[in-house]
N, CA, C and O atoms as a Tinker XYZ file with bonds, in Angstrom:
   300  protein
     1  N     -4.927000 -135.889000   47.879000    73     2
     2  CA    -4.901000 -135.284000   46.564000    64     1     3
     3  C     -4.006000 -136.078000   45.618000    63     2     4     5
     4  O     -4.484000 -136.428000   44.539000    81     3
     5  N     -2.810000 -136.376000   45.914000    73     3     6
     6  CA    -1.832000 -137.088000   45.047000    64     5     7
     7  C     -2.677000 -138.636000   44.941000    63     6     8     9
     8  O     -3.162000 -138.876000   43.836000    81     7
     9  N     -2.833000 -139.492000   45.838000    73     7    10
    10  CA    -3.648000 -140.564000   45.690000    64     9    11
    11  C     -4.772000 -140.710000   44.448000    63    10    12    13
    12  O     -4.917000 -141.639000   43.653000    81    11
    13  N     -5.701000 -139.129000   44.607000    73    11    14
    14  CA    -6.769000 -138.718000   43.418000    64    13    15
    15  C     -5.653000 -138.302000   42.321000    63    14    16    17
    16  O     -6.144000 -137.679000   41.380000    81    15
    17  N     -5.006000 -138.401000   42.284000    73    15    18
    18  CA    -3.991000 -138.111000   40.403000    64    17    19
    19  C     -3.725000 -139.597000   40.326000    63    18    20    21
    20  O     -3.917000 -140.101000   39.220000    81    19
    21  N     -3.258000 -140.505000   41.443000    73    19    22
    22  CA    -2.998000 -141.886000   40.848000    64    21    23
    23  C     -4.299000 -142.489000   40.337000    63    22    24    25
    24  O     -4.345000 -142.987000   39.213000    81    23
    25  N     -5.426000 -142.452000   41.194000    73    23    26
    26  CA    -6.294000 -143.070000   40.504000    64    25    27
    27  C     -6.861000 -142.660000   39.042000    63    26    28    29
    28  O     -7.181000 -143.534000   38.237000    81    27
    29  N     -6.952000 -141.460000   38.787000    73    27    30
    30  CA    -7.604000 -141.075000   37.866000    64    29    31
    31  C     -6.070000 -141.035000   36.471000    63    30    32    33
    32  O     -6.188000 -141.011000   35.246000    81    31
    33  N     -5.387000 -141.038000   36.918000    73    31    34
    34  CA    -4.315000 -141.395000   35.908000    64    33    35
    35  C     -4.645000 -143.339000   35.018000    63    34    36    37
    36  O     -4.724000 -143.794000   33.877000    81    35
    37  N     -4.744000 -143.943000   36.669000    73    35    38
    38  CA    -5.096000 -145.437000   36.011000    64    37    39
    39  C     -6.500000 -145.488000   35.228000    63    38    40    41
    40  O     -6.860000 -146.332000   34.407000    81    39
    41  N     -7.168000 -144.411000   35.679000    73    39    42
    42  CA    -8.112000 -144.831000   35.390000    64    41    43
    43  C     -8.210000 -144.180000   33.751000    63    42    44    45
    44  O     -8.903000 -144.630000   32.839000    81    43
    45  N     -7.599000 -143.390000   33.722000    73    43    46
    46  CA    -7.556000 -142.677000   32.297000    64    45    47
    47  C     -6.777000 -143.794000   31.263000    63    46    48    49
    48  O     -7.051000 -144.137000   30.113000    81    47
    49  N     -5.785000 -144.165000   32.104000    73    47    50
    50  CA    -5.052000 -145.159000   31.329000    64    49    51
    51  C     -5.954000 -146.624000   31.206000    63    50    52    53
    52  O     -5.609000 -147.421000   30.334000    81    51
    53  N     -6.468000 -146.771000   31.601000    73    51    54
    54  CA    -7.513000 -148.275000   31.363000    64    53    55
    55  C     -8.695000 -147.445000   30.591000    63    54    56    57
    56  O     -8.803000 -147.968000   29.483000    81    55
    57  N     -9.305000 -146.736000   30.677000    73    55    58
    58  CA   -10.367000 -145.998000   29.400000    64    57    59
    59  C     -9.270000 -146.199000   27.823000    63    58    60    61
    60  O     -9.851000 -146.467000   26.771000    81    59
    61  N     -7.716000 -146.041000   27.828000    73    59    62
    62  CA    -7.807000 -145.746000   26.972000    64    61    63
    63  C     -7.371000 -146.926000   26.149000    63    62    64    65
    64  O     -7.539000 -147.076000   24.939000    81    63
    65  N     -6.815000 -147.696000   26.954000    73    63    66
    66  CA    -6.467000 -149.338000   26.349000    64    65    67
    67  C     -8.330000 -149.971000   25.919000    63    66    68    69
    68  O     -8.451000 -150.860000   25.075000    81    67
    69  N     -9.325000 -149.498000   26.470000    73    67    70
    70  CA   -10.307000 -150.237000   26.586000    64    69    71
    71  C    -10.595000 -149.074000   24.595000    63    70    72    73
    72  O    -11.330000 -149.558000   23.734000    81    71
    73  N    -10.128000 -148.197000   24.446000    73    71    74
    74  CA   -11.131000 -147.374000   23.628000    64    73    75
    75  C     -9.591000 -148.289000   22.275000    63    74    76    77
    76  O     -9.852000 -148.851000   21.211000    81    75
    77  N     -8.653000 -148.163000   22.683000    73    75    78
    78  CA    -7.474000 -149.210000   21.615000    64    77    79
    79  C     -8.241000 -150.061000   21.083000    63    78    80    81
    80  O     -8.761000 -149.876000   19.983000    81    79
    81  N     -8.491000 -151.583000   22.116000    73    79    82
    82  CA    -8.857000 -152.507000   22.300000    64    81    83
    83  C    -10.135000 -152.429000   20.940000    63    82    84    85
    84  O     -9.990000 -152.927000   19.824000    81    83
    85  N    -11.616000 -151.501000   21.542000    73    83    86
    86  CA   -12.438000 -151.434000   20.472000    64    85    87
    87  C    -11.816000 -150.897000   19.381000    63    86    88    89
    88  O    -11.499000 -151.795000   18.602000    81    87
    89  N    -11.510000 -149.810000   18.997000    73    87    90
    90  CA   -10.720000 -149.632000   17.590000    64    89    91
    91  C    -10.157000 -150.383000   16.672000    63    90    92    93
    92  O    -10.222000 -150.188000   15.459000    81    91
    93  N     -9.450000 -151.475000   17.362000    73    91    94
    94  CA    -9.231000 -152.699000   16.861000    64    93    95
    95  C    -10.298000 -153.559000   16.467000    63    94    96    97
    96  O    -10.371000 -153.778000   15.258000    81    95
    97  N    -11.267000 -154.177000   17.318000    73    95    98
    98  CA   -12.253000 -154.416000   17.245000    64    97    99
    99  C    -13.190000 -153.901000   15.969000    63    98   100   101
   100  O    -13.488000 -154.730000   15.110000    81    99
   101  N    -13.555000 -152.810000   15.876000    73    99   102
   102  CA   -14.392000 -152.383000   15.100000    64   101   103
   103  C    -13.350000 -152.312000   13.605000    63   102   104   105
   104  O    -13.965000 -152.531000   12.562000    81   103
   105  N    -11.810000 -152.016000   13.470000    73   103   106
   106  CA   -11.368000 -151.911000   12.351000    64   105   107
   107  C    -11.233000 -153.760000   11.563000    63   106   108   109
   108  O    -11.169000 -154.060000   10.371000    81   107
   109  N    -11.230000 -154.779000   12.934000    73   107   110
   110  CA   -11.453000 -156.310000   11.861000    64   109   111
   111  C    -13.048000 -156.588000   11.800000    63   110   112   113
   112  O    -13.332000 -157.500000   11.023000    81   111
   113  N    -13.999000 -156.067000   12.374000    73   111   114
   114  CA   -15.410000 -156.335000   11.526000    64   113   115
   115  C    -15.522000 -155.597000   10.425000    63   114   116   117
   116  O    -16.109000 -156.113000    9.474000    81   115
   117  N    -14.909000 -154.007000   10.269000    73   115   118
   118  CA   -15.130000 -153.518000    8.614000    64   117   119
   119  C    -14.549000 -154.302000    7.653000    63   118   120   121
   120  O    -15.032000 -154.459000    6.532000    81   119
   121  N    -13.231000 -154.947000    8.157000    73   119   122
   122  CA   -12.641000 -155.769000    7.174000    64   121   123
   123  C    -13.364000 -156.729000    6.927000    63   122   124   125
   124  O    -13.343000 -157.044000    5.738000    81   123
   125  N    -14.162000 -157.482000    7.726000    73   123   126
   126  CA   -14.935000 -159.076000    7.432000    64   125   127
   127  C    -16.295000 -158.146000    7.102000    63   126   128   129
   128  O    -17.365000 -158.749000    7.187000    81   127
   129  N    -16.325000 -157.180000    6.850000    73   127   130
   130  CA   -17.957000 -156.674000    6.307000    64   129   131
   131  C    -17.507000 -156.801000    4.693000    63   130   132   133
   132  O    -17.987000 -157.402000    3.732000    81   131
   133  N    -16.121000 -155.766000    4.921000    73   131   134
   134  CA   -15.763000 -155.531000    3.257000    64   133   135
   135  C    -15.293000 -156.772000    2.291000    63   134   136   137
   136  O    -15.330000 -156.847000    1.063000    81   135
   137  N    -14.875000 -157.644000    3.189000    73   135   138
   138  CA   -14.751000 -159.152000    2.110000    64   137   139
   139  C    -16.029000 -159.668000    2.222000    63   138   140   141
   140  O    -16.107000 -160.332000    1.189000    81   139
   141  N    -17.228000 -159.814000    2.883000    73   139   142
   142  CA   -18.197000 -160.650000    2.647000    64   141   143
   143  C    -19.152000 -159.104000    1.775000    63   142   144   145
   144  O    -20.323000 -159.455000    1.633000    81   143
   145  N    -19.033000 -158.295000    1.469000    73   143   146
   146  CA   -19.647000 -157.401000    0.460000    64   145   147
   147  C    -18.750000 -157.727000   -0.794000    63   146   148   149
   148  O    -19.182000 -157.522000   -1.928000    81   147
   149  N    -17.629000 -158.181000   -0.592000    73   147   150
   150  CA   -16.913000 -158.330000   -2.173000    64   149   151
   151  C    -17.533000 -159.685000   -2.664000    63   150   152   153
   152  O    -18.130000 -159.645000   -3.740000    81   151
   153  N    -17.462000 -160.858000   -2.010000    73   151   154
   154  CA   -18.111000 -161.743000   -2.269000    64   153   155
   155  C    -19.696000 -162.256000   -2.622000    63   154   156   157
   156  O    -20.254000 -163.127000   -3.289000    81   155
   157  N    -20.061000 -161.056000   -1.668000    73   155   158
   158  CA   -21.620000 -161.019000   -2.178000    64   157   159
   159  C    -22.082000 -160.449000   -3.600000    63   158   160   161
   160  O    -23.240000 -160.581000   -3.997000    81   159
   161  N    -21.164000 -159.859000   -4.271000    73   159   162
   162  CA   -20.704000 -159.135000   -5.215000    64   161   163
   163  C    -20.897000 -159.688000   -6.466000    63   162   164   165
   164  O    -21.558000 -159.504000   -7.488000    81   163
   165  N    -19.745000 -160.731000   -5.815000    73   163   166
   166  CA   -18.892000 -161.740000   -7.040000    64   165   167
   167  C    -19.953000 -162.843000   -7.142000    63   166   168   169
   168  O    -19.923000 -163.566000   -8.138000    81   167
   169  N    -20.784000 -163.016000   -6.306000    73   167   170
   170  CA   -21.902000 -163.921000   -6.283000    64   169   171
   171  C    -23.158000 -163.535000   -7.385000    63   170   172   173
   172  O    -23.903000 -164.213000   -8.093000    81   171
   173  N    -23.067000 -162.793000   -7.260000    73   171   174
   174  CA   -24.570000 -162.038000   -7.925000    64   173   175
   175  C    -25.859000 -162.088000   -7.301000    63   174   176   177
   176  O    -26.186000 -162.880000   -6.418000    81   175
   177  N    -26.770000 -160.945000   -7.957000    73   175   178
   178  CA   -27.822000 -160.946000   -7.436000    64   177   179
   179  C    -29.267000 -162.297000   -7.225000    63   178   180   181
   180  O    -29.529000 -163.133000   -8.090000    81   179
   181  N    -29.854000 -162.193000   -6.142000    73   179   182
   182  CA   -30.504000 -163.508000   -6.159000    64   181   183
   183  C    -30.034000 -165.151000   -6.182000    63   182   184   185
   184  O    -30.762000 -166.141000   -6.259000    81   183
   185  N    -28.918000 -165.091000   -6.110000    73   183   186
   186  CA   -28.257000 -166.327000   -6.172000    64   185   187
   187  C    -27.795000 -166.909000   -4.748000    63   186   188   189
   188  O    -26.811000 -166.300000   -4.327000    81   187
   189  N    -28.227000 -167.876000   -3.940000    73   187   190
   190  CA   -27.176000 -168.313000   -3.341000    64   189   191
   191  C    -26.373000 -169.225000   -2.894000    63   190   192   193
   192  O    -27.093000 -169.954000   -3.575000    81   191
   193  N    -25.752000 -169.785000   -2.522000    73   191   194
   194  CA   -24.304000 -170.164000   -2.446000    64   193   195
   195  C    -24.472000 -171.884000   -2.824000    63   194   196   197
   196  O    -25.011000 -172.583000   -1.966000    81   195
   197  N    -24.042000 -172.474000   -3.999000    73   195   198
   198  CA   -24.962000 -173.935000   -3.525000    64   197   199
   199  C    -23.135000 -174.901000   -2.850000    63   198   200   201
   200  O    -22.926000 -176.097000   -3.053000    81   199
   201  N    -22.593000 -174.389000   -2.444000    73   199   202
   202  CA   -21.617000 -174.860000   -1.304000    64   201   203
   203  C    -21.382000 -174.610000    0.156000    63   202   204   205
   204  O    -20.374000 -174.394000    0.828000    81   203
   205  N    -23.070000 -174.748000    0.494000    73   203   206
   206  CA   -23.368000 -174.763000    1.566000    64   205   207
   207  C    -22.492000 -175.885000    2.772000    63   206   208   209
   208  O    -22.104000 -176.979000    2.363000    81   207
   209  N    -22.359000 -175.649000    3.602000    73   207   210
   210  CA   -21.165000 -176.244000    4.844000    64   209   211
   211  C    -22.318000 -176.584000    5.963000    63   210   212   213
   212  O    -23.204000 -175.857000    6.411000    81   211
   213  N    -21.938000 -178.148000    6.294000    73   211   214
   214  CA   -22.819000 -178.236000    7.686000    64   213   215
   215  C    -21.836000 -178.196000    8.595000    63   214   216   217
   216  O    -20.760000 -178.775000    8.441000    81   215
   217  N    -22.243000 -177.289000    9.919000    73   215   218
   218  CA   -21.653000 -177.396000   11.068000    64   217   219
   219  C    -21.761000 -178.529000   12.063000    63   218   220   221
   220  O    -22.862000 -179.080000   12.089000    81   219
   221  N    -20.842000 -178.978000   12.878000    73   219   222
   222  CA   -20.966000 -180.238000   13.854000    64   221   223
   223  C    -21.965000 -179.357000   14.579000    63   222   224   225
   224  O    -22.296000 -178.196000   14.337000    81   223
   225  N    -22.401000 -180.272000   15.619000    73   223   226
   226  CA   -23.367000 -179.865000   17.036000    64   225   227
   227  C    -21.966000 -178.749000   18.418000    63   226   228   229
   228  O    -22.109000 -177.867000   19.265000    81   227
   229  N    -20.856000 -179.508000   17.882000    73   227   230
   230  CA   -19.903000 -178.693000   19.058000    64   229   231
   231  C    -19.988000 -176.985000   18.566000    63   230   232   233
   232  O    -20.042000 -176.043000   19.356000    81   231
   233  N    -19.984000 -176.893000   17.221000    73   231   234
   234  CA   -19.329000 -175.411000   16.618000    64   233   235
   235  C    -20.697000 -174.629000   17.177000    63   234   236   237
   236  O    -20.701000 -173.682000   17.964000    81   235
   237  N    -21.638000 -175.154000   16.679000    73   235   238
   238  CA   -22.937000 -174.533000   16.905000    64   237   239
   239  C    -23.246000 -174.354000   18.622000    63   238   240   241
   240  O    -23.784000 -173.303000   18.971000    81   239
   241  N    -22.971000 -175.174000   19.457000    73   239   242
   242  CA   -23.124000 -174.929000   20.326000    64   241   243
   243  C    -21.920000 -173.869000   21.166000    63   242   244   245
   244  O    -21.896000 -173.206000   22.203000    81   243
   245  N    -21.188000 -174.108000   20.272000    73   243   246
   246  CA   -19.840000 -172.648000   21.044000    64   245   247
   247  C    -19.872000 -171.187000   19.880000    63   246   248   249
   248  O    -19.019000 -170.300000   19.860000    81   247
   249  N    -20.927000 -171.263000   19.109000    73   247   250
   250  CA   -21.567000 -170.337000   18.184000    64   249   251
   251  C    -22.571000 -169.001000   19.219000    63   250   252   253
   252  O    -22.467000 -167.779000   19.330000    81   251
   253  N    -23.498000 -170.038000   19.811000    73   251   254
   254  CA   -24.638000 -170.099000   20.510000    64   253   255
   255  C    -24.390000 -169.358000   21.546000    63   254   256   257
   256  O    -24.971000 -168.361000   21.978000    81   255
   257  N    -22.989000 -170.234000   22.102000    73   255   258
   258  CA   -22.274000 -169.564000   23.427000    64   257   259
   259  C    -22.113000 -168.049000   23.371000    63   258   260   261
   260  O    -22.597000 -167.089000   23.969000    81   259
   261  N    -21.401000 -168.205000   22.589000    73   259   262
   262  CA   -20.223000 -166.518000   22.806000    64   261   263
   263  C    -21.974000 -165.510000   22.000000    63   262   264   265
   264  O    -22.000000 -164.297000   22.206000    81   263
   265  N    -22.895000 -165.984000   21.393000    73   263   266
   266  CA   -23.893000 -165.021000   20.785000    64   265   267
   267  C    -24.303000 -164.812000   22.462000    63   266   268   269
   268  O    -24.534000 -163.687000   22.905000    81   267
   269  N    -24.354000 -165.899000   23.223000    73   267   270
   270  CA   -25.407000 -165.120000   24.169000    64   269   271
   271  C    -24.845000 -164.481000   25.170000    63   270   272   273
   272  O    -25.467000 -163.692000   25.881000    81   271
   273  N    -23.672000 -164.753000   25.308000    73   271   274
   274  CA   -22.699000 -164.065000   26.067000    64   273   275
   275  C    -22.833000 -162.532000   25.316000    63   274   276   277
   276  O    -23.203000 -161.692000   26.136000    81   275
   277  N    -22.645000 -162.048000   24.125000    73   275   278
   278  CA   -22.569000 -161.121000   23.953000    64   277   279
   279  C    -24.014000 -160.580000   24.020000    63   278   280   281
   280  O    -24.122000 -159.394000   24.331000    81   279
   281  N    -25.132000 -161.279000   23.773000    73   279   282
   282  CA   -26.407000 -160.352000   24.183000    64   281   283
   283  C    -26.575000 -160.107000   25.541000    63   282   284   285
   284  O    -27.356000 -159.189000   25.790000    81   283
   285  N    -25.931000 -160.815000   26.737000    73   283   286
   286  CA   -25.649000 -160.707000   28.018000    64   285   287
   287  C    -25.276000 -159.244000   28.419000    63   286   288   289
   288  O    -25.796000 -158.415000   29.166000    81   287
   289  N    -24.063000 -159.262000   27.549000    73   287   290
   290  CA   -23.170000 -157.456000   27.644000    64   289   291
   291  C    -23.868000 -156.140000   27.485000    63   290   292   293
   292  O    -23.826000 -155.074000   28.101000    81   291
   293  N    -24.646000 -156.668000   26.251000    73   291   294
   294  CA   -25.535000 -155.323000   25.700000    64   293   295
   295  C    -26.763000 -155.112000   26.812000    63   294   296   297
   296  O    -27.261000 -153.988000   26.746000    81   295
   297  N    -27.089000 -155.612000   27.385000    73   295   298
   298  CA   -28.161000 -155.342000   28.224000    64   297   299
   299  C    -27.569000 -155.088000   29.741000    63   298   300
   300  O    -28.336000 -154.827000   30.668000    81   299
């Protein structure tokens, strides 16, 4: 019985670093939603950006990476 309070104590305690962890998570994508909506803003409608940026072959390929890594997770 005491053994079942340690585990479920850790285990409560790792649910809740994991639910921190996203909170964090989800509070810096609203922030990078809400500056690229201010900018889309300040841009105007139909217009876009003519300071377009080329990426090397390395960025894109460690772009590529972590995208498929994360479609990996979701499924």
């Amino acid at each position: 019985m005491a053994s079942q309070d340690i585990t479920f104590k850790k285990l409560d305690a790792k649910i809740d670093q994991i639910v921190q962890t996203n909170q964090a998570v989800i509070h810096n994508l609203e922030l990078q939603v809400e500056q690229l909506a201010k900018k889309i803003a300040e841009r105007g409608q139909g217009r876009l950006p003519n300071d377009t940026k080329v990426i090397t072959k390395e960025t894109f390929m460690a772009i590529t990476y972590h995208f498929n890594l994360w479609l990996r997770r979701r499924r």
